[in-house]
N, C-alpha and C positions, 0 to 999 in steps of 0.2 A: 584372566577373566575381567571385561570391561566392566565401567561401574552399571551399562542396561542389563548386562547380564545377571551382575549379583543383583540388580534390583529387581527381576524376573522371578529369580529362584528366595528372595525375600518375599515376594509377593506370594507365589506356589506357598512358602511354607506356611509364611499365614493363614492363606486360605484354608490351607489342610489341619491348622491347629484348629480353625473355627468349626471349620466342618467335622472332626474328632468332637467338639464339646458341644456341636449341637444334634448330635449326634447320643452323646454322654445324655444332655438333659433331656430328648426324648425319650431316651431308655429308664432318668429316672426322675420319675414325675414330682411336684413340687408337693410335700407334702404338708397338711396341715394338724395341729393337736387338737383332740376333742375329749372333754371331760365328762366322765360321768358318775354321778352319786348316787349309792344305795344304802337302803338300810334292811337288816334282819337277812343279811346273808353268811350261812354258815352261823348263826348266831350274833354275827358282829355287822362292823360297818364294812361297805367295799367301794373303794375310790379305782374308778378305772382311766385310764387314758389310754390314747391310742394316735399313730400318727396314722394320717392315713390321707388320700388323695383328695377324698370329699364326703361330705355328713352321709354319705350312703356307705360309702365302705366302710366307712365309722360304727353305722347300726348295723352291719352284716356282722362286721366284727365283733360288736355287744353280743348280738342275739347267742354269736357260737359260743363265747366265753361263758355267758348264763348258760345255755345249754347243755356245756361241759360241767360246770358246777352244777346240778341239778343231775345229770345224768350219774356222776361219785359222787354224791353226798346221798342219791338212792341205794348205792350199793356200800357204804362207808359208815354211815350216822350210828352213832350208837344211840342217840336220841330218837330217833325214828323208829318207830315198833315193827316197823314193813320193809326198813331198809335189806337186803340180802345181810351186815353184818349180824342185825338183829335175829334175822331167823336162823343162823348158822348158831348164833350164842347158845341156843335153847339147845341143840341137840350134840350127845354124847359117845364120846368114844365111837364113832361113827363117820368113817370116810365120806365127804362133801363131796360135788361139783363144784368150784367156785367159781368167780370172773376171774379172769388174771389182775385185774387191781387189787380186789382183797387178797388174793394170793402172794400178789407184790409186797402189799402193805405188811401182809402178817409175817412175809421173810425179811422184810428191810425192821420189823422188831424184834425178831429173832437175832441179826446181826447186828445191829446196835447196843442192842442185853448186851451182847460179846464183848462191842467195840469199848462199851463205858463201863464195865467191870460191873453191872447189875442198876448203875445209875438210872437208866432209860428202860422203861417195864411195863409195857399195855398193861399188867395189873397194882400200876399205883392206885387205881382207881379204889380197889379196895381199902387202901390204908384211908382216902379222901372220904369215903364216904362213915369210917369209923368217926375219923374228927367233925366231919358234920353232924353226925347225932351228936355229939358230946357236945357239939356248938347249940344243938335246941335245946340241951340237957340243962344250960348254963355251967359246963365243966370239962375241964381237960379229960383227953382217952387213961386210962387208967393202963398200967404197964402189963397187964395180961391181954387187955382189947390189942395194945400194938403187936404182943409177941406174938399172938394168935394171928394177925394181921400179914406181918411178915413169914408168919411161915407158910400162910396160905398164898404170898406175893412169891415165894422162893421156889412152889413146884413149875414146872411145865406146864403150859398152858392149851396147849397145841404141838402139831406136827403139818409140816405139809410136804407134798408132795409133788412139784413142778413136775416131774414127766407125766405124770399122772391128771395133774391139774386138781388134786383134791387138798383140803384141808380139814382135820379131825380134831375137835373140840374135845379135850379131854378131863377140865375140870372144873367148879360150881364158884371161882375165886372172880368178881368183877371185874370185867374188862373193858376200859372205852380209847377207842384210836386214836387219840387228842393230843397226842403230843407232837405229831407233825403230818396228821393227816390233814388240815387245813391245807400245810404248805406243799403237800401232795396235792392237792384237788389243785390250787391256785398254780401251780406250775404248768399243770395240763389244761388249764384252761387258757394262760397265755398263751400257749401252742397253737390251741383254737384258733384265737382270735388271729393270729401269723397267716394261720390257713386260709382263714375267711378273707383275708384282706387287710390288713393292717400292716403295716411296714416296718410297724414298733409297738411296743406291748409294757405299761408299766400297771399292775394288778396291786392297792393296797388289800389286802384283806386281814382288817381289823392291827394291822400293825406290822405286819410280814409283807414283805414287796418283794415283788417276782418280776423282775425288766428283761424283757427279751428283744431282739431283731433289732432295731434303728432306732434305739432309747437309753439316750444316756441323762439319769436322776440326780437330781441334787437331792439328798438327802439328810436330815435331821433327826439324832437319835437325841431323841424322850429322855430329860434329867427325871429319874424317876420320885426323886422331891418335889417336883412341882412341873406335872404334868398336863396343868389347864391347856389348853389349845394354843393359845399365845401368849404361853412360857418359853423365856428362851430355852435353845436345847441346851443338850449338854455338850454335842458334836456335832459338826455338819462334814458328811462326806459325799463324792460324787463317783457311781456305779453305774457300771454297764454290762450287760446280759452276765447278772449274778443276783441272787436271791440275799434280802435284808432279812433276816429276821428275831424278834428279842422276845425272851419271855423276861417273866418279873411278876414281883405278887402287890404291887401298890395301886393295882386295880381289882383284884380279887384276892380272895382268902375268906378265913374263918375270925370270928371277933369272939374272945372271952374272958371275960370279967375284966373288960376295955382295953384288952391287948390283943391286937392284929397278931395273925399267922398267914403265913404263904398256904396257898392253894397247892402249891408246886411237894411233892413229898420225895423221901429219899427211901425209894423200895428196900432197901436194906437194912433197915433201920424202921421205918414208921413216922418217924419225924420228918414236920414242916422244913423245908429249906430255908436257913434263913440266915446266914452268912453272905450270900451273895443275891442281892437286890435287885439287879438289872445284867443280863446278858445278851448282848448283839452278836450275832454270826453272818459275815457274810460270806457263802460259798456258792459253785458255781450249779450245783443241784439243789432246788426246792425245799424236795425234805432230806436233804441231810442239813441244809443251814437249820430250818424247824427242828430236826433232831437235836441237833450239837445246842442250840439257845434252852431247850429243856435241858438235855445233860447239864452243860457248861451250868447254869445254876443248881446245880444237886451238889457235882464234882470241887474236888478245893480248886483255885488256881493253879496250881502245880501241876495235877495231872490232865486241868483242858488244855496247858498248855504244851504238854507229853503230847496229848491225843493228835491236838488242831496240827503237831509237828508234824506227823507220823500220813495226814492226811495232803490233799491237792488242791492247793490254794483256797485256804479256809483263813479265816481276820475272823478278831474278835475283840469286844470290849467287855470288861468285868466293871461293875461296879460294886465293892463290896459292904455290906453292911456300917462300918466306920466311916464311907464314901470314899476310900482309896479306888485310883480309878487303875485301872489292868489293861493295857492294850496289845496287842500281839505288832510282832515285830513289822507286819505289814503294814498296819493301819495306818501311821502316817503319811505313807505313798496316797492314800483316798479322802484323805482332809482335806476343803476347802475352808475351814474355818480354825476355832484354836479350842483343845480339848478345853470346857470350862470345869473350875474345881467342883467338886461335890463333896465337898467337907459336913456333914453333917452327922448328927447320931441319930438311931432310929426311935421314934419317940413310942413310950409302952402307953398313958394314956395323957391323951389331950387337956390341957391346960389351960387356964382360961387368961387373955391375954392381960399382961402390967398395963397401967394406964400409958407407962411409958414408951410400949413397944410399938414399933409402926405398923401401922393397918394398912389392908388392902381390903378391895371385896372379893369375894371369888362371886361367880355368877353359874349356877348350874340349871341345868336344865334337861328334861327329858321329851324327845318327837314322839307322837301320839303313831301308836302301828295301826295302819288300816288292816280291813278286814282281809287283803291281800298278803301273802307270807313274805315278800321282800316289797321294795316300795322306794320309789325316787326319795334322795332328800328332799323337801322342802327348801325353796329362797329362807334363808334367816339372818335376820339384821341385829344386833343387838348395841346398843347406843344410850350416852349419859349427855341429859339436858339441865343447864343448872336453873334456877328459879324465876328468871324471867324468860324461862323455853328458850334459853338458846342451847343449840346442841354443843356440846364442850369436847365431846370423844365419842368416835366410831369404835367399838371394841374388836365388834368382826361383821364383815358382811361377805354372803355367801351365796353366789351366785352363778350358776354355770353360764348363763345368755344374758349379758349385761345390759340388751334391751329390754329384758322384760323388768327389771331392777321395779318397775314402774307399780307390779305387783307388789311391793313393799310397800302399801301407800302411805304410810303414815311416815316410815322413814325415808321416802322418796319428799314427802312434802316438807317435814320438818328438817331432816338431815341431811340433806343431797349435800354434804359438803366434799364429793368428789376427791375424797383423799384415802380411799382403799382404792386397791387393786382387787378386784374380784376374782382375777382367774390365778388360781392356785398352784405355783410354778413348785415350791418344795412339799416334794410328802414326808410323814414323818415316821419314822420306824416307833414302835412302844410295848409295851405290852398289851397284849389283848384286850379290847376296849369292849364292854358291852353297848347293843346295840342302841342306838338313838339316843342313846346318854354321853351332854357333854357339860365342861366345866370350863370357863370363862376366867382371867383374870382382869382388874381395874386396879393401875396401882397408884390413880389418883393424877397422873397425867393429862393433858388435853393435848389434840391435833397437833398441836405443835411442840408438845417433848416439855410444855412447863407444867408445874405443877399448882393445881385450883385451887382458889380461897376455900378455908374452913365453909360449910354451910349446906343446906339442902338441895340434894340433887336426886332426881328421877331417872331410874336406870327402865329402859326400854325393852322388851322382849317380841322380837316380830315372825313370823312366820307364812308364808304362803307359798301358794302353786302355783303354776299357770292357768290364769283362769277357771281358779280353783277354789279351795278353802282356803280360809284365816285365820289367824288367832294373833291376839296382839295380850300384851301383860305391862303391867308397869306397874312400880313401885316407888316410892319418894322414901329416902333414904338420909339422916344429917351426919355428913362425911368432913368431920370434927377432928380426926385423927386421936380421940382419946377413950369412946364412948363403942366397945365393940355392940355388934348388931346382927339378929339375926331374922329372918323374914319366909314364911312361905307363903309362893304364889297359886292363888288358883289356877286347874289347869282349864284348856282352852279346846277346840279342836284340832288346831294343828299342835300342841305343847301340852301333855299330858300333866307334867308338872316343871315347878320351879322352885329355888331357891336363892335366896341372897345372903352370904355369912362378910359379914364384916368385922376382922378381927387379924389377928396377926398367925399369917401361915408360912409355912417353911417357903423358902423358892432361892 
């Protein structure tokens, strides 16, 4: 072959390589991420993203995933008086019609019971709502309220019927679907939005993430000692079309005579869980990683780690009460970062800090709900100016469309110091976070990682819409390192309330 010859079929090949990839890239269009924040969904926060070709298929995509959560959570809610689970509650011994989702839901609790030896039990609810009176009572449940508890937790609940499609309410013992019907609903809902048009699918709801199709997550599991927003985590891993999810009681529970209890109970028993602090699950179905993150904090370590064996590709992290950290033999394969220690003890009551111990502030704050039952996050800036108004530290600024930042006017005119990133590349797995309530930390740093002179400084609270409501808050604070402080802010109408504790907290 002469050298015009091979330079022929050189030329041919090229051509044909070009024409394969341009061929490839009209098949797969260039896609772009679009962010979206809610609040009061399901009861908590929901961070959605989506890849998708353009802001249109973006909001086809939204509309289906809200309309899937809205369409199960009508037939699901235990809170809901109207929902289909609430009206099945009320009647007895009496063959139902159901949907096939509660049908679903009430046999994937039926075999969970099975799977965690009675760990996982639509009627913990019963033992929960015994320690809540005894929480208005000012007293712990007395060992007859638990025994009486547990034996109303140990009969049968139901039967159902799949060829039949019925399900029979058989007894008067409290029942709510909350231990992984969130991460049921949020799994069908990422499906939606696939349907609709999205190309990729990563759904936070309240703490559980659900990435499906053309989304691969950097993710951050929540040190559950110090869980302000911009606390480092405790892990950082990176998933693809697999479900995060953690429970843990250091955002919920019961408080009496100044000692925190987990929310989380052990059907078997009556008592609060509280051996294991934080449990992340990732697996490759919705709710069974929601399942196994409730079990796995009931269960000792030893038998989540029997169970997780037994199951198909399930990873986990334990954190347990002394802060020894637990991880399953996969987890390391999904780390982008380095497990950090969580050596801590769990403190029974709060103490007030040595002059000697180092301060931070924490910054809390709660979003004001409109009279609509879910509702965009609001833009919120939150920012520290020290006394001659210069801004010293952005804490967090949060902003989905980083043209309209501009709606932040006060920290658009005082702080534009252009050193966040506003668009939100890591989410973070945690325990279930109540809605529109966040917590902030300052650990006294400025923009550039040094730490500020002793003296008085004005921490900033900003909030708006698009061309919308405001509410702005501020506080002057003297961050002495010696003198702890504590502050509440009036609320506003976008910031129902505020706080600022200045004092020495775990992290």
């Amino acid at each position: 072959m002469n050298s015009l010859t091979k330079a022929a079929h050189l030329t041919a090949a090229l051509l044909t390589i070009l024409a394969a990839a341009t061929q490839l890239t009209a098949q797969s269009p260039v896609t772009q991420l679009y962010t979206r924040q809610y609040e009061n969904v399901l009861g908590t926060s929901l961070e959605m993203k989506f890849r998708a070709p353009d802001s249109a298929a973006a909001d086809k995509a939204e509309a289906a995933a809200l309309a899937e959560i809205d369409r199960e959570n009508d037939l699901l809610s235990a809170w809901q008086p109207t929902s289909e689970f609430s009206r099945w509650i009320k009647t007895r011994n009496t063959p139902v019609k159901v949907s096939p989702e509660l049908l679903d839901v009430l046999s994937l609790f039926d075999a969970w019971r099975q799977q965690t030896g009675g760990a996982l039990d639509a009627s913990a609810e019963t033992a929960v709502r015994v320690w809540k009176t005894a929480e208005a009572e000012h007293r712990q449940p007395t060992n007859a309220e638990l025994t009486a508890a547990v034996k109303s937790m140990q009969q049968p609940h139901w039967s159902v019927d799949r060829a039949a499609g019925t399900a029979t309410h058989l007894d008067d013992a409290p029942i709510a679907l909350n231990s992984f019907a969130k991460s049921y609903i949020t799994g069908h809902s990422a499906s939606a939005a696939l349907a609709a048009g999205a190309t990729g699918v990563s759904l936070n709801m309240g703490g559980d993430i659900v990435l499906q199709g053309q989304m691969k997550q950097q993710i951050a599991v929540a040190n559950p000692r110090a869980d302000a927003e911009n606390d480092p985590p405790l892990d950082t891993i990176q998933v693809a079309n697999r479900t995060v999810a953690t429970s843990g009681a250091y955002r919920r529970g019961v408080d009496i005579a100044g000692r925190h209890f987990s929310h989380i109970i052990d059907p078997r028993t009556g008592q609060t869980a509280e051996s294991i602090l934080s449990s992340t699950v990732i697996a490759p179905d919705a709710s069974e990683a929601g399942a196994l993150a409730t079990a796995f904090s009931v269960m000792t370590p030893a038998q989540s780690k029997a169970l997780a064996a037994r199951l198909r590709n399930v990873d986990y992290l334990l954190v347990t009460a002394s802060g020894r950290t637990i991880a399953s033999p996969g987890w390391a394969k999904l780390e982008t970062g380095h497990l950090q220690p969580a050596a801590f003890s769990v403190p029974q009551q709060k103490k007030a800090a040595a002059p000697s111990a180092k301060l931070d502030l924490l910054i809390n704050f709660e979003l004001a709900t409109p009279d609509s039952p879910r509702f965009h996050r609001p833009y919120v800036a939150v920012w520290v100016e020290d006394a001659n108004h210069n801004a010293v530290k952005t804490v967090a600024l949060w902003a989905g469309k980083p043209r309209w930042i501009n709606e932040l006017r006060t920290y658009y005119h005082d702080a534009n110091l252009n050193t966040m990133d506003v668009t939100q590349i890591v989410s973070t797995t945690s325990a279930t976070r109540s809605a529109g309530k966040y917590s902030l930390r300052w650990n006294g740093l400025d923009n550039a990682g040094k730490p500020v002179a002793p003296g008085k400084y004005t921490v900033f609270i900003e909030a708006a819409r698009e061309h919308g409501t405001y509410g702005l808050m501020r506080q002057e604070i003297d961050f002495d390192g010696r003198k702890p402080q504590q502050f509440t802010l009036p609320g506003n109408t976008e910031v129902v309330a505020g706080s600022l504790d200045y004092g020495a907290h775990e992290q």
